[in-house]
Wavefront OBJ file of the C-alpha trace (Angstrom):
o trace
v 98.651 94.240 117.673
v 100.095 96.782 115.268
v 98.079 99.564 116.571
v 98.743 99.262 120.172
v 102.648 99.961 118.984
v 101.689 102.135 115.984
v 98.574 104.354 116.980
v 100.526 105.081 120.405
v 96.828 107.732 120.295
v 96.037 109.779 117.798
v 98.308 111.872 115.395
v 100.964 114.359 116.890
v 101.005 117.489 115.451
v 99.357 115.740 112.010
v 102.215 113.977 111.796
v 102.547 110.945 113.813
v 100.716 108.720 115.456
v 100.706 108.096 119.560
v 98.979 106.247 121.642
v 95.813 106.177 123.887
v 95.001 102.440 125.063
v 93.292 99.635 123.417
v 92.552 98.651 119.886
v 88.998 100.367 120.590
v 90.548 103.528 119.748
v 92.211 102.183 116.985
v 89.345 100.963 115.664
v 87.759 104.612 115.629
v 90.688 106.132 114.705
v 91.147 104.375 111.333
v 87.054 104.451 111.083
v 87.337 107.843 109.048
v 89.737 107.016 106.480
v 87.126 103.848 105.109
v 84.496 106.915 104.315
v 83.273 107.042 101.020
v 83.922 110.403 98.738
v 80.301 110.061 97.930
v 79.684 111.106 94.717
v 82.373 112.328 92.381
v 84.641 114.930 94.087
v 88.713 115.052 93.494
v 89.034 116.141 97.834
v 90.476 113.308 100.069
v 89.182 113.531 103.993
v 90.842 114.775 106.414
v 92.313 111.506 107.455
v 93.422 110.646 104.339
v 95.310 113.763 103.947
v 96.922 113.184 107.528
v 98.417 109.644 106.926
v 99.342 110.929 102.747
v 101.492 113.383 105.539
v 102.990 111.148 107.335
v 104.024 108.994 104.346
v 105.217 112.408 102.687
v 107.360 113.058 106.024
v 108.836 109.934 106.198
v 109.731 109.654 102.681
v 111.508 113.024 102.351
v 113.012 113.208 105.728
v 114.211 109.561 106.297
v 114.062 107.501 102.687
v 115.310 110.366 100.781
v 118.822 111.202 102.491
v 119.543 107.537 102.911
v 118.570 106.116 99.410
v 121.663 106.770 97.561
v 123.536 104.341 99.999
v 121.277 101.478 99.943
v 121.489 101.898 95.860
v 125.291 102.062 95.392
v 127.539 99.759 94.124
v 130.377 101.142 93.078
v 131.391 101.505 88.940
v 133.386 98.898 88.669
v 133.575 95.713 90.797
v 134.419 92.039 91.215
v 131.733 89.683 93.363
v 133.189 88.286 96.510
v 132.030 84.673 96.369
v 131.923 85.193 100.288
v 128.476 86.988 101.131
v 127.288 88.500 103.949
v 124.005 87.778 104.765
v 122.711 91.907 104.893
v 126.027 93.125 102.534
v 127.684 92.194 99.149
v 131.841 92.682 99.186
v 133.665 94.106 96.066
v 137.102 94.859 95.467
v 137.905 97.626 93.883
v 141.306 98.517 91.702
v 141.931 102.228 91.718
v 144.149 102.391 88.184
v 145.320 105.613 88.603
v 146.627 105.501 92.390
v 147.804 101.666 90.953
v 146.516 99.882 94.319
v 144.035 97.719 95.236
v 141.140 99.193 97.876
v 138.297 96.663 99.445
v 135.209 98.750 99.965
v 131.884 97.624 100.623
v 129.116 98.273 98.921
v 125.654 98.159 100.769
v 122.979 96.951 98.371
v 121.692 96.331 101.759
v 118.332 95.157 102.548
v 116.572 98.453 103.952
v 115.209 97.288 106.755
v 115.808 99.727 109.136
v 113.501 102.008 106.903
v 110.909 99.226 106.871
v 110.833 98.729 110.477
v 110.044 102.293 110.835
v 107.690 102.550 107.947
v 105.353 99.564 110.183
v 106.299 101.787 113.603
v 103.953 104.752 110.927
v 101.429 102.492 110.624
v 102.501 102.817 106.375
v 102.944 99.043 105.499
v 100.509 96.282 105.690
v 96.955 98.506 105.197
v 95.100 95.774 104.174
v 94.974 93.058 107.114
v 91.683 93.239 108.036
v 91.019 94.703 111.347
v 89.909 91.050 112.599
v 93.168 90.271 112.404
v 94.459 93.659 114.007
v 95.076 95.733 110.740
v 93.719 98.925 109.796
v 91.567 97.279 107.027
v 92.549 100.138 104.782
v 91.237 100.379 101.189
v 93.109 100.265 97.953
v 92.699 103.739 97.665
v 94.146 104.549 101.052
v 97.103 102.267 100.650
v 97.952 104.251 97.710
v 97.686 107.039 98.667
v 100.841 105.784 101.026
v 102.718 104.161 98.116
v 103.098 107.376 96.045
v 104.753 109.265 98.556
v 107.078 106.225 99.560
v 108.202 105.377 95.969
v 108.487 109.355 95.846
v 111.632 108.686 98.393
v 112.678 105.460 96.737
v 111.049 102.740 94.697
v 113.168 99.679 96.330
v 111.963 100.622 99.886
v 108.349 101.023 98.171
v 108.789 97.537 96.297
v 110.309 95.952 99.360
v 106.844 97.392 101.448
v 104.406 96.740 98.444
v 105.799 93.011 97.974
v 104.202 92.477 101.613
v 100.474 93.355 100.247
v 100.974 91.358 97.119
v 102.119 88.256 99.205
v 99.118 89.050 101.664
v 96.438 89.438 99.186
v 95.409 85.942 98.386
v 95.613 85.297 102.318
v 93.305 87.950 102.780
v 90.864 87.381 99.671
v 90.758 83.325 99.959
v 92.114 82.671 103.222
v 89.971 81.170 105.587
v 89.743 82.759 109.630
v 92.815 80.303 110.246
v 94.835 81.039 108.319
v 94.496 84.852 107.964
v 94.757 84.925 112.046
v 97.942 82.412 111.831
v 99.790 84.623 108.880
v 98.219 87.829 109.020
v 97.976 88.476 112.944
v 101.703 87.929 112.891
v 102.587 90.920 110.792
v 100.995 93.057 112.749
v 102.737 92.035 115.604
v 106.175 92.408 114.473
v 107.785 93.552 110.988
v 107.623 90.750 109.149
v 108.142 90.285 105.662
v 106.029 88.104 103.032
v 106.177 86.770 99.609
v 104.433 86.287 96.147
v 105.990 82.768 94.587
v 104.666 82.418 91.066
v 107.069 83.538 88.681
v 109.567 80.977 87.729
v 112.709 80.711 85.399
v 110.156 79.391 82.205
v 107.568 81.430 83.181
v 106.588 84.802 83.495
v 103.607 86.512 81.848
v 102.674 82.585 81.055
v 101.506 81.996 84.118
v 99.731 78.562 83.007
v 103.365 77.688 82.433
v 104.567 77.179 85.456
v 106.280 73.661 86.108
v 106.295 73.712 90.073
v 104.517 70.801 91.761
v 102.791 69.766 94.436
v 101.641 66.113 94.868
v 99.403 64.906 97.255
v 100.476 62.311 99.834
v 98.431 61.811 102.921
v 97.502 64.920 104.700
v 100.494 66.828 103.283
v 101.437 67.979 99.317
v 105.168 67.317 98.730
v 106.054 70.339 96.378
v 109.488 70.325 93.951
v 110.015 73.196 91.671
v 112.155 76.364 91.124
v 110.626 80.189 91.861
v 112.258 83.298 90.062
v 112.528 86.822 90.896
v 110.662 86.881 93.806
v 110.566 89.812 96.044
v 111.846 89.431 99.284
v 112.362 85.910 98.712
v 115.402 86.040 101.317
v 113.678 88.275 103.778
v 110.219 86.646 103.965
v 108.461 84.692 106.709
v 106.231 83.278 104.484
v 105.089 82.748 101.262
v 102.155 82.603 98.728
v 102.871 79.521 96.661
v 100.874 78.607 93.195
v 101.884 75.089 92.138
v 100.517 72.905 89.716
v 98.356 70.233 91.243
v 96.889 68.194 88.284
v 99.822 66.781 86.334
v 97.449 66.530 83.199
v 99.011 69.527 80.508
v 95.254 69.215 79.217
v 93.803 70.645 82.665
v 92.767 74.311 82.199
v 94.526 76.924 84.296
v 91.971 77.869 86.191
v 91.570 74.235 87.670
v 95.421 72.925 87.261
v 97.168 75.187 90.275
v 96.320 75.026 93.551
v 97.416 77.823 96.208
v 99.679 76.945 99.028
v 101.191 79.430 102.253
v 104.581 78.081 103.082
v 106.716 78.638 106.179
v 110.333 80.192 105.233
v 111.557 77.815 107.742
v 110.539 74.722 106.196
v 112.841 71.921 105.563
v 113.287 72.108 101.517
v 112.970 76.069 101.247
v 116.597 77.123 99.638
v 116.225 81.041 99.003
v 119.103 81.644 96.241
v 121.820 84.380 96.207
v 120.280 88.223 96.188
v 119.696 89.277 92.812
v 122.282 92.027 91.373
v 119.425 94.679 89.536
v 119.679 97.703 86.968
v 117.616 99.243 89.667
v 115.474 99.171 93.012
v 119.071 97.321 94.035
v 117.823 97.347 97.761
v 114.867 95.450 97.091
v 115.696 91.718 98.081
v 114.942 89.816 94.971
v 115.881 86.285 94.605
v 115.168 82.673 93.235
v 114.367 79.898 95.466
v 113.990 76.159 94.751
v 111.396 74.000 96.675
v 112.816 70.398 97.081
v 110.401 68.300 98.470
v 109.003 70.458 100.586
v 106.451 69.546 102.785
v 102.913 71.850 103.132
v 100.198 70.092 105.430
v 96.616 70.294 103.778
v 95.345 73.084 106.388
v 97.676 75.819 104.256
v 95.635 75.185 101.049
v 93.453 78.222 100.160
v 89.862 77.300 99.429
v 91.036 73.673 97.856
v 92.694 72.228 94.795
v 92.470 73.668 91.547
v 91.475 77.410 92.981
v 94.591 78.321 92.685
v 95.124 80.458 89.538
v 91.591 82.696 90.030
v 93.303 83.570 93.688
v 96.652 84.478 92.116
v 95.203 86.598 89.390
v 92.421 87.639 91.632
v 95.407 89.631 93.795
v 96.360 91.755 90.757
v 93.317 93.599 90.355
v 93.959 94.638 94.574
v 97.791 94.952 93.608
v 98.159 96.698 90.614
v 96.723 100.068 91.547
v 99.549 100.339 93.948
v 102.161 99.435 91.623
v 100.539 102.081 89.883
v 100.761 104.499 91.876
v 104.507 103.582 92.949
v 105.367 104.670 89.182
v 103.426 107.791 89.816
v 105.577 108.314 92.409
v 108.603 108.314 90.816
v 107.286 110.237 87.686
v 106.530 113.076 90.509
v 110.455 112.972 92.043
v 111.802 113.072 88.493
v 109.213 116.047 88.042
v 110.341 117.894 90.827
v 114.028 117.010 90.771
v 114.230 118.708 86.856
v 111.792 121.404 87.912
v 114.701 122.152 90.535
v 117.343 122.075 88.668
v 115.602 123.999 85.498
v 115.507 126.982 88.012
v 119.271 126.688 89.471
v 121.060 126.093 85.866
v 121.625 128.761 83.933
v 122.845 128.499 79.782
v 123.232 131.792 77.556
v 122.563 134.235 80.363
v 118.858 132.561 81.852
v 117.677 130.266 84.001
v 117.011 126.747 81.671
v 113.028 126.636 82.578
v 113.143 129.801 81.027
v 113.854 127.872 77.813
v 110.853 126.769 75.527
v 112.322 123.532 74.672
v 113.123 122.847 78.803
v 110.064 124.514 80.062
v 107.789 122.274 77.351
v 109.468 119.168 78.856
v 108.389 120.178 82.078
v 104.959 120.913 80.940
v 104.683 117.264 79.306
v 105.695 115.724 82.749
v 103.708 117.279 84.429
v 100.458 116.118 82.354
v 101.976 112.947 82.461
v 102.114 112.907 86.111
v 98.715 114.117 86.538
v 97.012 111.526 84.369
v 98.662 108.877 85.937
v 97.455 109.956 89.308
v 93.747 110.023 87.963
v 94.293 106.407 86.699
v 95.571 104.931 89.527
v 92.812 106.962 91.594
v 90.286 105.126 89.754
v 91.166 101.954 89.494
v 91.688 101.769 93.182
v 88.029 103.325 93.915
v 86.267 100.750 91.831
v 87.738 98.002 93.507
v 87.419 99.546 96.731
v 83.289 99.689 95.639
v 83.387 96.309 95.467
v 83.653 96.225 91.480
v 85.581 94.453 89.063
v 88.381 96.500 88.293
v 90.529 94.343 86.155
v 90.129 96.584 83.546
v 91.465 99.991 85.012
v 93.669 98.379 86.981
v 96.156 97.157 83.852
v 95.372 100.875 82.479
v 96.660 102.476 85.295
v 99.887 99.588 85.599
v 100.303 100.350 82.187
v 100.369 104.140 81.198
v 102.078 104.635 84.965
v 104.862 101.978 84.244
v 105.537 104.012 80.678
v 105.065 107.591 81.995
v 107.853 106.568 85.063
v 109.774 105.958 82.449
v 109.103 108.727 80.224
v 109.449 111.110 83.272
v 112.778 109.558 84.729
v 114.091 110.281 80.608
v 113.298 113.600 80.231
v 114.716 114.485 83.995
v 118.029 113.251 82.612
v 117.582 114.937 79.886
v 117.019 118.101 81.537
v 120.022 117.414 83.660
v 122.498 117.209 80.808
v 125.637 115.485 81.567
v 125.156 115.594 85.212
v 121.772 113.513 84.708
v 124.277 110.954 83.857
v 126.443 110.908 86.497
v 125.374 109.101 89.747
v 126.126 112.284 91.804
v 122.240 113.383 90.686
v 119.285 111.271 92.051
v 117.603 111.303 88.188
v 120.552 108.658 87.083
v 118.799 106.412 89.972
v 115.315 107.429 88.746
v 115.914 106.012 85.335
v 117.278 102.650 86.293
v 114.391 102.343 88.942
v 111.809 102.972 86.493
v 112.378 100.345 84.035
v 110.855 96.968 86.126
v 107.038 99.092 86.559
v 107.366 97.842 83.223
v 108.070 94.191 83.913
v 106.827 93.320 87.537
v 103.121 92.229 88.117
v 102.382 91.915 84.447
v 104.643 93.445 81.458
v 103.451 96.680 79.591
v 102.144 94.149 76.847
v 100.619 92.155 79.416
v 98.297 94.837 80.468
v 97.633 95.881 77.060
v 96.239 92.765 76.158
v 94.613 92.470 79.118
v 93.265 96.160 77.895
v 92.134 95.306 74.517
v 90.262 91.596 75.615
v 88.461 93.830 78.522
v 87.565 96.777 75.940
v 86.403 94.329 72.997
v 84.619 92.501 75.544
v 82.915 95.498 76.351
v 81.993 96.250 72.752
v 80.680 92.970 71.614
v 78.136 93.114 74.920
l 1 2 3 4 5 6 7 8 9 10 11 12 13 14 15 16 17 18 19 20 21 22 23 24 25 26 27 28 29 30 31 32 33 34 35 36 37 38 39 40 41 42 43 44 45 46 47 48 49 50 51 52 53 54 55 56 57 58 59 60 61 62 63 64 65 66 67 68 69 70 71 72 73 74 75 76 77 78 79 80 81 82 83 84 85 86 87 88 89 90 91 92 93 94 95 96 97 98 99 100 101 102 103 104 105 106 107 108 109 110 111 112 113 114 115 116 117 118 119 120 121 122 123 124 125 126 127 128 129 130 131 132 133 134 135 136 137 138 139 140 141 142 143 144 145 146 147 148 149 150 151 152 153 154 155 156 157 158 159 160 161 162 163 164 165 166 167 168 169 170 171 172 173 174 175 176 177 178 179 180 181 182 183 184 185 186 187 188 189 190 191 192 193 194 195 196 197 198 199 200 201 202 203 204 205 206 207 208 209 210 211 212 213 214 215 216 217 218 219 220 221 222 223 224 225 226 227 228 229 230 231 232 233 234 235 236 237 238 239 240 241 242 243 244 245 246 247 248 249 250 251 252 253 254 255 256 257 258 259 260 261 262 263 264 265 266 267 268 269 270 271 272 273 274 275 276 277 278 279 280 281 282 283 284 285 286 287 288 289 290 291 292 293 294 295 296 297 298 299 300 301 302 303 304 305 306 307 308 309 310 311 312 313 314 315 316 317 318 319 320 321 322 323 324 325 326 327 328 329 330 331 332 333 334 335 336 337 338 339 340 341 342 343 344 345 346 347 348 349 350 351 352 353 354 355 356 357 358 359 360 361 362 363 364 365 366 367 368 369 370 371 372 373 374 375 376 377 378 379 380 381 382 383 384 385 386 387 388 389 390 391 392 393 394 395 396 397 398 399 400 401 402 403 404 405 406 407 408 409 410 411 412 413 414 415 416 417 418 419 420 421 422 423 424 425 426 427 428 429 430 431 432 433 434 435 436 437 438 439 440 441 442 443 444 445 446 447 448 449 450 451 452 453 454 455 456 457
């Protein structure tokens, strides 16, 4: 189990975990991080403060210095149509030296980070101790996610895609099938994924065209996924497929919720998406042709489907959250740096109004976020319906990323354009906390429907 390798007993020095003997003591070892604040008070425990540590350490000690190379790929390239399975090839023509040079770009999947990150104990909170997790809250896990996506966003995506693909396992799974697909990841690093989005399909969920017919004890399921985080990596997947071929059947009883094997015959993963940003995050399309899912890797039954998928967003979304808080606090601290080593007209730029205002507006920004996220993952954590302040934390954290990642350029100058500084990576990673799990206008209508509901009660 993952804390017989990860809690090798207790923390060392505050920083790392070691270990003692059975999952007894891990059991009492996580205990104090599931304590309630109690009342209303901004302090985390003591626990909580610990593991935000050890995701700080490990995201500016390890992430941080090897970032850069997962995310480059050179300015100019041509596609090898030969692809490694971990590496993309380009060839390069240097104009001014008028010859050719092969170099190879990594755009690598990070796993080596991610195998460490489990060895912390900092992916895969949520698998309920039954199944030999840490049962952490939302809260807890996010805690963890800010200080990851503070090192990089597509290690963070690549670690968050895991929860999202575990959630309706763990919310609608029955003691099967979260033993058989949960158990397994804490075992070893294993990667999952979250198949709903398809090429004609995105915010329209009800749109999706995949489907799954029934025939004997088995559904045979034919249909085309899109963007799907670590869709070449996984060992697993959440499927949603349409069950009831009538177009008349509402949503919530027309898709049905299946877990599929990586391995199984019919499961063609497509080439590695080439992205603006988060490039080491493995994101790909894969087609389902006749695929074969027995009847026991149904969650709850036919039709429940949808309510499972969307149910995971209101568990998911806080963390996504709080991944775009995370980046909004590197691009903070990056320009704060820099405002203080760049001088123009004789002072230090932070000594600037129009800089040091910048840096004021960021850092509100920043803050605010961080209070939204906080929220929305301590009313879910109470056992609440949090659909609500979940899409206002996805939402004003997607757009402050952004905002923050803009103005760090900014502050940069010319150099904030140049790949030499991180910020030029901080902008291009920002843009999908806009698009993934629900665009910006997805969560504002989600935003005004919740609040108008509100009113008319």
């Amino acid at each position: 189990m993952i804390f017989n390798k990860v809690l090798r007993a207790g923390f060392q020095a505050g920083l790392r975990f070691q270990s003692t003997g059975p999952q007894a003591s891990a059991r009492a070892a996580t205990a104090a991080l599931k304590e309630s604040l109690g009342g209303f008070s901004f302090e985390l425990t003591d626990q909580q403060k610990e593991f935000q540590e050890v995701a700080r350490k490990f995201a500016r000690e390890e992430i941080v210095p090897a970032a850069p190379s997962y995310d480059r790929s050179g300015e100019v390239g041509f596609l090898n149509p030969c692809v490694h399975h971990f590496a993309f090839t380009y060839f390069f023509l240097d104009l001014r030296k008028k010859k050719s040079k092969l170099l190879i770009s990594s755009l690598q999947y990070p796993f080596p980070l991610i195998k460490r990150a489990w060895e912390l104990g900092l992916m895969n909170g949520h698998i309920p101790e039954d199944c030999g997790g840490m049962g952490l809250g939302i809260f807890d896990a996010c805690l963890i996610t800010e200080e990851l996506a503070f090192g990089c966003t597509g290690v963070q995506t690549a670690i968050e895609a895991n929860s999202l693909g575990q959630m309706p396992v763990i919310i609608a799974g029955n003691d099967a099938q979260k033993k058989k697909y949960l158990g397994r990841m804490t075992e070893e690093p294993l990667m999952c994924a979250y198949c709903v989005t398809e090429p004609g399909a995105g915010s329209d969920v009800a749109g999706i065209k995949t489907r799954a017919v029934k025939k004997g004890d088995e559904y045979v399921v034919n249909g085309q996924k899109m963007w799907i985080t670590n869709g070449g990596k996984a060992n697993w997947y959440f499927l949603l497929a349409r069950t009831d071929p009538d177009p008349k059947c509402s949503a919530s009883k027309a898709f049905t919720g299946f877990i599929v094997e990586a391995d199984t015959p019919g499961v063609q993963p497509g080439r590695k998406e080439l992205n603006m940003g988060q490039r080491c995050s493995d994101t790909r399309g894969i087609t389902f042709e006749d695929v074969r899912i027995p009847k026991e890797n149904v969650l709850i039954g036919e039709g429940a489907g949808f309510k499972i998928a969307m149910g995971a967003f209101d568990k998911t979304r806080p963390p996504v959250a709080a991944g775009a808080t995370g980046l909004a606090q590197r691009a903070l601290e990056e320009a704060t740096k820099y405002a203080l080593e760049r001088k123009t007209f004789g002072k230090f730029i932070a000594e600037h109004q129009a800089v040091s205002f910048l840096l004021a507006e960021m850092a509100m920004k920043v803050e605010l976020a961080r209070m939204a996220y906080q929220r929305a993952a301590w009313e879910v954590d109470q056992g609440r319906r949090n659909t609500y302040y979940a899409s206002i934390a996805k939402a004003f954290a997607g757009d402050i990323a952004n905002q923050c990642a803009t103005d760090a350029v900014q502050i940069f100058g010319g150099n904030g354009f140049n790949s030499e500084y991180p910020v030029e990576k901080l902008m291009r990673d920002a843009k999908i906390y806009q698009i993934y799990e629900g665009t910006a206008q997805i969560q504002r209508l989600i935003i005004s429907r919740e609040h108008l509901g509100k009113f008319k009660q």
